[in-house]
C-alpha positions as a Markdown table, in Angstrom:
| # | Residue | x | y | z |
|---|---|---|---|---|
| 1 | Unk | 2.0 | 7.0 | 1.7 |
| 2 | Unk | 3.8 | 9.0 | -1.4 |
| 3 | Unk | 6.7 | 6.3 | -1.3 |
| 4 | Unk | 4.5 | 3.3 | -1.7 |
| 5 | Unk | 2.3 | 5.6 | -4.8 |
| 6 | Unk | 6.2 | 6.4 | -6.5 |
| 7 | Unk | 7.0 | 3.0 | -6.4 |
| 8 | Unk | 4.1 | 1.6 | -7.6 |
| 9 | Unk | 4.0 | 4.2 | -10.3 |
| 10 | Unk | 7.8 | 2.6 | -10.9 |
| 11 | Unk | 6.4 | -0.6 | -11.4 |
| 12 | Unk | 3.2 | -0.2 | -13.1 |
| 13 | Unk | 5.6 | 2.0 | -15.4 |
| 14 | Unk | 7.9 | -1.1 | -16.3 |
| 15 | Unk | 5.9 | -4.1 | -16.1 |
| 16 | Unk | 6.8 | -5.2 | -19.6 |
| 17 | Unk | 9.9 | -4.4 | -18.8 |
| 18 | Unk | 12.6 | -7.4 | -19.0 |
| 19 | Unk | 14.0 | -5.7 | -15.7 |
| 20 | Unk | 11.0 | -5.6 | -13.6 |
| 21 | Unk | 12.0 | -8.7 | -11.3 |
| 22 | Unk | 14.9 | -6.3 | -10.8 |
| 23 | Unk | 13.0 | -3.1 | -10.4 |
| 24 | Unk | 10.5 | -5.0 | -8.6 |
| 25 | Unk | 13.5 | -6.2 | -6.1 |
| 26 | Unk | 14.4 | -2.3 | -5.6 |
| 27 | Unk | 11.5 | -0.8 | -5.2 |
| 28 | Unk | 10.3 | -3.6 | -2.3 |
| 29 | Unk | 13.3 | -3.1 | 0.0 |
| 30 | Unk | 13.0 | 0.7 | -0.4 |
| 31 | Unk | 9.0 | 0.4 | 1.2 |
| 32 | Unk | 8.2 | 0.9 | 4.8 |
| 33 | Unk | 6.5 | -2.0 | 6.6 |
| 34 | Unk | 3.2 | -0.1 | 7.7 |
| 35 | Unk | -0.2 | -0.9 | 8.2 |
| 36 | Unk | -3.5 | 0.6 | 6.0 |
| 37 | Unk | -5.7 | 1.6 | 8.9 |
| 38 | Unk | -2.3 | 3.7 | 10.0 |
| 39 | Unk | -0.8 | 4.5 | 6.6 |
| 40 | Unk | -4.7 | 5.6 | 5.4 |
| 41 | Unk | -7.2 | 6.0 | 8.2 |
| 42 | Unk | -5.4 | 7.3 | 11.1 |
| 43 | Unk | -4.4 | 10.4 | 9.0 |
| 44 | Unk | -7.7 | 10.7 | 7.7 |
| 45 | Unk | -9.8 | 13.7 | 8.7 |
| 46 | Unk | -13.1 | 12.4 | 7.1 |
| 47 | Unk | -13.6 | 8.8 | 8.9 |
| 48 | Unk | -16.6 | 7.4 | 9.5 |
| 49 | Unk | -17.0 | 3.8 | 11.2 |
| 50 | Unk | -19.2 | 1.4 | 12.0 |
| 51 | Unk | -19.4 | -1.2 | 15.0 |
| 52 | Unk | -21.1 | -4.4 | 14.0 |
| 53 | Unk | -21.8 | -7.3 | 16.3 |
| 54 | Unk | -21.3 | -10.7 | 15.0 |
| 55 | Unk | -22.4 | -13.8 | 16.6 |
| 56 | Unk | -22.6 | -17.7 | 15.6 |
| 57 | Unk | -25.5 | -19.5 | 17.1 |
């Protein structure tokens, strides 16, 4: 995910700025719709996870 950390880099850069609705605007439509467990866990190589059963009585 090196797009979404430039952008936010972008942003966090220029969030004083007068133009960051505008920045904010650019850098948004530029990002790829994807989700964390694919954008972060699937490509990880060091996972570990845990099953939990929940129940309501």
């Amino acid at each position: 995910m090196p797009e979404l950390h430039k952008s936010l880099n972008r942003l966090s850069d220029n969030i004083l700025s007068t133009t960051f609705p505008k920045i904010l605007e650019d850098e948004y439509s530029k990002l790829k719709s994807i989700s964390m467990d694919y954008g972060v866990m699937e490509k990880s190589e060091k996972s570990l996870y845990y099953q939990k059963s929940f129940w309501m009585e």
